[in-house]
C-alpha positions in Angstrom: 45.0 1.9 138.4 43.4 2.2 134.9 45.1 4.3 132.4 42.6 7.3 131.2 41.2 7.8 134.9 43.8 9.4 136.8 42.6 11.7 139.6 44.8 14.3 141.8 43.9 11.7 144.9 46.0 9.1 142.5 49.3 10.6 141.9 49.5 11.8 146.0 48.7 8.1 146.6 51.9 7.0 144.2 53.9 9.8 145.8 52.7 9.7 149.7 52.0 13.0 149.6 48.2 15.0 150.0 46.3 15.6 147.1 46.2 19.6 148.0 50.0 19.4 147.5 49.5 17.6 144.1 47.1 20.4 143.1 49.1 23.1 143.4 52.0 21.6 142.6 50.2 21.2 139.3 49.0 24.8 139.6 52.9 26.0 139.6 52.1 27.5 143.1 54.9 29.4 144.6 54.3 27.2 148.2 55.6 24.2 146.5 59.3 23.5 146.4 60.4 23.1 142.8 61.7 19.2 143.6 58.2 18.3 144.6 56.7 20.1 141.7 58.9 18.2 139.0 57.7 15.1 140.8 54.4 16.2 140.2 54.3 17.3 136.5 56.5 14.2 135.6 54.5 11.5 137.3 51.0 13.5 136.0 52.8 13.1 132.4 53.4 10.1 133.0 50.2 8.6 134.0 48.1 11.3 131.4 46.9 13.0 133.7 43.8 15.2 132.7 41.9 17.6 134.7 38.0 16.6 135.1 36.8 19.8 133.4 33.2 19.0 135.3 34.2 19.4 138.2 36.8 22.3 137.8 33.5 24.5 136.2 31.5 23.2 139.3 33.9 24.7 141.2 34.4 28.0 139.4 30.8 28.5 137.9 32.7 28.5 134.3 33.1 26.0 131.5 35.6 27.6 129.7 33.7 27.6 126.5 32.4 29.5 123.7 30.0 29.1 121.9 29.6 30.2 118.1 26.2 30.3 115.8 26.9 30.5 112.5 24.4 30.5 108.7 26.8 27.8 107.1 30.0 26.4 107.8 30.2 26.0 104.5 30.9 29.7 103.6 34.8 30.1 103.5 33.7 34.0 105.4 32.4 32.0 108.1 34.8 29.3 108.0 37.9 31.9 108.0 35.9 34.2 111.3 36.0 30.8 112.9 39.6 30.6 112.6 39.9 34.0 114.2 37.7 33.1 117.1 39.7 30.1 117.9 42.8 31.5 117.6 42.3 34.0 120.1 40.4 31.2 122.5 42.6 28.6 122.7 45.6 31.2 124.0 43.2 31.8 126.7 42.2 28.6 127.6 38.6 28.1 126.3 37.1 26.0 124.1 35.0 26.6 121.1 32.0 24.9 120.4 30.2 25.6 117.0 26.2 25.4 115.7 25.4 26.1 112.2 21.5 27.6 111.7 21.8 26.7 108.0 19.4 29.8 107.8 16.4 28.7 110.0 15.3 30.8 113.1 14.0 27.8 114.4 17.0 26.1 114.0 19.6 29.2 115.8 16.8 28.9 118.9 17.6 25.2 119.1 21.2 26.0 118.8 20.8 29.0 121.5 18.8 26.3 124.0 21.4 23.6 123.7 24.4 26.5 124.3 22.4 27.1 127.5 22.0 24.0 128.4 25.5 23.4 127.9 26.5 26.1 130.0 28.2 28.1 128.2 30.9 31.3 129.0 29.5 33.7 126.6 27.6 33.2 122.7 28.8 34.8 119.4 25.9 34.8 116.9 25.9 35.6 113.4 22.1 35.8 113.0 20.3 33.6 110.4 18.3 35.1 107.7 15.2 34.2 108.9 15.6 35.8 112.3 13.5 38.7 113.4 12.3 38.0 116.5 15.2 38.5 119.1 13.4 37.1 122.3 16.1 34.6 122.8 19.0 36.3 122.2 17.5 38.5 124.7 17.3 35.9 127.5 21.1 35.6 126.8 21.5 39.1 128.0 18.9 38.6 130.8 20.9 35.8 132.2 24.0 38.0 131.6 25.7 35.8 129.4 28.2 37.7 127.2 26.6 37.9 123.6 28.6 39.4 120.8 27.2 39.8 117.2 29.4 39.6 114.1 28.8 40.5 110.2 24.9 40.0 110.6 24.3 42.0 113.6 21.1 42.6 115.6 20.5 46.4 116.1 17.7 46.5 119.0 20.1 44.9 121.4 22.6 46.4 123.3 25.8 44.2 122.7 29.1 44.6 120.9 29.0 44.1 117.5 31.8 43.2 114.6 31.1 44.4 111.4 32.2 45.5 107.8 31.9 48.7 106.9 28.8 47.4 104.0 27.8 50.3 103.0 31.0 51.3 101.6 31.9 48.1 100.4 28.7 48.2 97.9 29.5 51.7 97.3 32.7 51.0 96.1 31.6 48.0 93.8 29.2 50.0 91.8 31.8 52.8 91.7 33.6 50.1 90.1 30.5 49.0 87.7 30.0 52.7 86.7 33.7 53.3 86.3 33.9 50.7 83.8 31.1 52.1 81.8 27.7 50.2 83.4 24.9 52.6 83.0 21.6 50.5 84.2 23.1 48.5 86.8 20.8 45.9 89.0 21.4 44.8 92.0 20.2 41.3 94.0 19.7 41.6 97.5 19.2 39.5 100.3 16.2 40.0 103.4 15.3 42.4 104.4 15.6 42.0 108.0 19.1 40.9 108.1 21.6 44.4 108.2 24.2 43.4 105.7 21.4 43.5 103.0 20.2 47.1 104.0 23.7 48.4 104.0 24.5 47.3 101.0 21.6 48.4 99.4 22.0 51.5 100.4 25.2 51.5 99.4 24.3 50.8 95.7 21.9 53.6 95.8 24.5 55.9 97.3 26.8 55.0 94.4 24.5 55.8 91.6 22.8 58.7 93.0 26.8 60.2 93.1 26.8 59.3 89.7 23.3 61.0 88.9 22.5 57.7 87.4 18.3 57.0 88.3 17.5 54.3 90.6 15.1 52.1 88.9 13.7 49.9 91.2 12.6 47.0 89.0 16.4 46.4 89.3 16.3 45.5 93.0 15.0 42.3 93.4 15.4 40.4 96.6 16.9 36.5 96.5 17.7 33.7 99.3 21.1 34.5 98.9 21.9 31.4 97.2 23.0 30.7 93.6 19.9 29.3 92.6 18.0 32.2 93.5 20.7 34.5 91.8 20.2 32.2 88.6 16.0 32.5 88.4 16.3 36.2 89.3 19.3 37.1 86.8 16.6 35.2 83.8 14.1 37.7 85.0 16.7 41.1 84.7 17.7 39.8 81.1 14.3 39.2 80.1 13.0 43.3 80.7 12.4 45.7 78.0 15.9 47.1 78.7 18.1 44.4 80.4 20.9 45.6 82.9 23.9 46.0 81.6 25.6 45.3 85.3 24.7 43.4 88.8 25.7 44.0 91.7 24.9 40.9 93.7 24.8 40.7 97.4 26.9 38.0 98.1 29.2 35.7 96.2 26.9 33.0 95.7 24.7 35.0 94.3 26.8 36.4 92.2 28.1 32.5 91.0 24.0 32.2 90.1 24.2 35.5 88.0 27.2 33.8 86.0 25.5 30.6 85.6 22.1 32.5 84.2 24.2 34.4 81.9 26.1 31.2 80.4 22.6 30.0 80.0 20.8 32.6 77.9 24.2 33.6 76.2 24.8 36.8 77.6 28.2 37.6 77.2 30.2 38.9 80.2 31.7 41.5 80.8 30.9 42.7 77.4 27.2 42.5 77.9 27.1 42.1 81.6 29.2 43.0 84.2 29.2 41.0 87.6 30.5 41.7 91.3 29.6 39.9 94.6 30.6 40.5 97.9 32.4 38.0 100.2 35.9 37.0 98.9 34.7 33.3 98.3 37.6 31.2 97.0 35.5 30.1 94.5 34.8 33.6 92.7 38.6 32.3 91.6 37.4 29.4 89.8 34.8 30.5 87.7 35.4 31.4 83.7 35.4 34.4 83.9 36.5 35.1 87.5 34.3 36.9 89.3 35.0 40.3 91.1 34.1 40.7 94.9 34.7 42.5 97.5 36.5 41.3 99.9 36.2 40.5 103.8 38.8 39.8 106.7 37.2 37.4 108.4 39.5 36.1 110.4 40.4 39.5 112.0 36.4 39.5 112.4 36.7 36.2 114.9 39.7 37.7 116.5 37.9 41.1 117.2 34.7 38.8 118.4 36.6 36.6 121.0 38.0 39.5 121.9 34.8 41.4 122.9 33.8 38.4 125.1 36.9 38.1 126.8 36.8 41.8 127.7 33.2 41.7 128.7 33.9 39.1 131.3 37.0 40.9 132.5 35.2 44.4 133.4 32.0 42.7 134.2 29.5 45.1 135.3 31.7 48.2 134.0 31.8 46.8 130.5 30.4 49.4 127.7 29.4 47.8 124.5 30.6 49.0 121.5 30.7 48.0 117.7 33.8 47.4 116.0 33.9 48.2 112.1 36.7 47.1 109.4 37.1 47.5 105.8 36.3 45.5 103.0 38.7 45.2 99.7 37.6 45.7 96.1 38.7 42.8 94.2 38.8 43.2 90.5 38.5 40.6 88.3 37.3 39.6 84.7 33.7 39.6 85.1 33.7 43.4 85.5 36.8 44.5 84.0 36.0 46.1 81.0 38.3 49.3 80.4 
């Protein structure tokens, strides 16, 4: 008998009993008398015994796993909502596999393809910021997979959805700006497609329009969300007739670009500039000055996700979809602490 390909049929053969006994003897089934189970469980120890996962989905049309399309791994958010959604998972038996779209639609349709073909449970998608055409996340639904969106969300489908509250989590950072004495205060955003950018944006202009403070809109200027877009477009801001005096940047790594332009041209901060991302990076910590952010649970996010597929597979054609938002936190740190 080789070691690593131990089958039910294996361990009834060793202990002369039928391999429908073993199996539910495995299964803890109340038929079996506890001596023959402890026979069972020890000899399946023993031996390292593993169920064949194939054939137990064949069996139940289920593979008991998840899977999760994500920007970037390498984004301590996404990283952290990961976290969440295996934590909750794993207590209830499923697996989690994970694609990254590193920002390409054509890259999150391959990933959504190979979840299909992989025959997945259910698919939580964080949408990448090229996406705008939906027509494969709505096969998902037409196949009636369980799809839940978290933090970049696709409004034209009907699915649940886990979000931040964005729009008051901009609103409160340039309340925060304005507080501290910023009067022209720019703000980077990200596409326009993707909601997180929108909210927040409207957010910012919320905030200064409390403040009666005029929206200029040679302020907004939209970046790739990375740092070196936040550098080229922070140049331009310092280079107008009358430079900004704050930015609001729409995610932490654009804010790190903002920082790194400043340094550059010599702009003092916060004297001269004051900065604030949004994200709760680790690595807004690390900076000189720290930067101030606004932060994001995003492990409850994953929880609140694997959540919403587990319950849509438990009320099945009586599940009502519904969108799930939390708070953010306003971090304060150096880069805008001024008073």
């Amino acid at each position: 008998m080789k070691h690593g390909q131990i089958t039910i049929k294996d361990i009834a053969r060793k202990l002369s009993i039928s391999p429908s006994t073993v199996s539910r003897a495995l299964k803890n089934h109340p038929d079996i008398s506890k001596k023959t189970k402890k026979k069972v469980q020890e000899l399946a120890k023993e031996l390292d015994y593993r169920p064949n996962s194939v054939a137990l989905s064949l069996r139940s049309s289920k593979t008991y796993t998840i899977g999760v399309i994500i920007p970037e791994i390498a984004h301590h958010f996404f990283s952290t909502v990961i976290s969440g959604i295996e934590h909750i998972a794993y207590k209830n038996g499923y697996k989690v596999v994970i694609c990254q779209s590193n920002e390409s639609y054509n890259r999150e349709l391959m990933n959504t393809q190979a979840m299909l073909s992989s025959r997945v449970d259910g698919l939580l998608v964080s949408l990448s910021k090229e996406t705008n055409d939906y027509e494969h996340l709505k096969d998902i639904q037409r196949r009636n997979i369980p799809l839940v969106f978290f933090d970049r969300i696709c409004k034209e489908l009907e699915t649940s959805r886990i979000v931040i509250d964005d729009f008051e989590g901009a609103f409160q950072a340039v309340e925060h700006l304005i507080q501290q004495g910023c009067k022209r205060i720019a703000h980077l955003t990200g596409p326009t497609n993707l909601s997180i950018s929108m909210d927040r944006l409207s957010g910012y202009k919320a905030a200064l329009q409390k403040y009666n403070i005029p929206i200029d809109e040679d302020l907004v200027i939209k970046t790739d969300l990375n740092p070196q877009s936040g550098e080229e477009n922070t140049k331009k801001l310092i280079n107008l007739p009358k430079p900004p005096d704050g930015v609001f940047a729409v995610t932490d790594p654009v804010a790190l670009g903002v920082l790194k332009a400043c340094k550059k041209l010599n702009v003092k901060v916060p004297d001269e500039i004051s900065i604030i991302g949004f994200a709760g990076e680790p690595l807004t910590e690390l900076t000189e000055p720290q930067i101030s952010t606004i932060g994001q649970p995003g492990f409850e996010i994953g929880q609140l996700a694997a959540q919403e597929f587990l319950r849509q597979l438990e009320e099945g054609e009586n599940f009502i979809p519904e969108t799930k938002t939390l708070n953010s936190k306003l971090i304060v740190r150096e880069s805008s602490r001024r008073a």
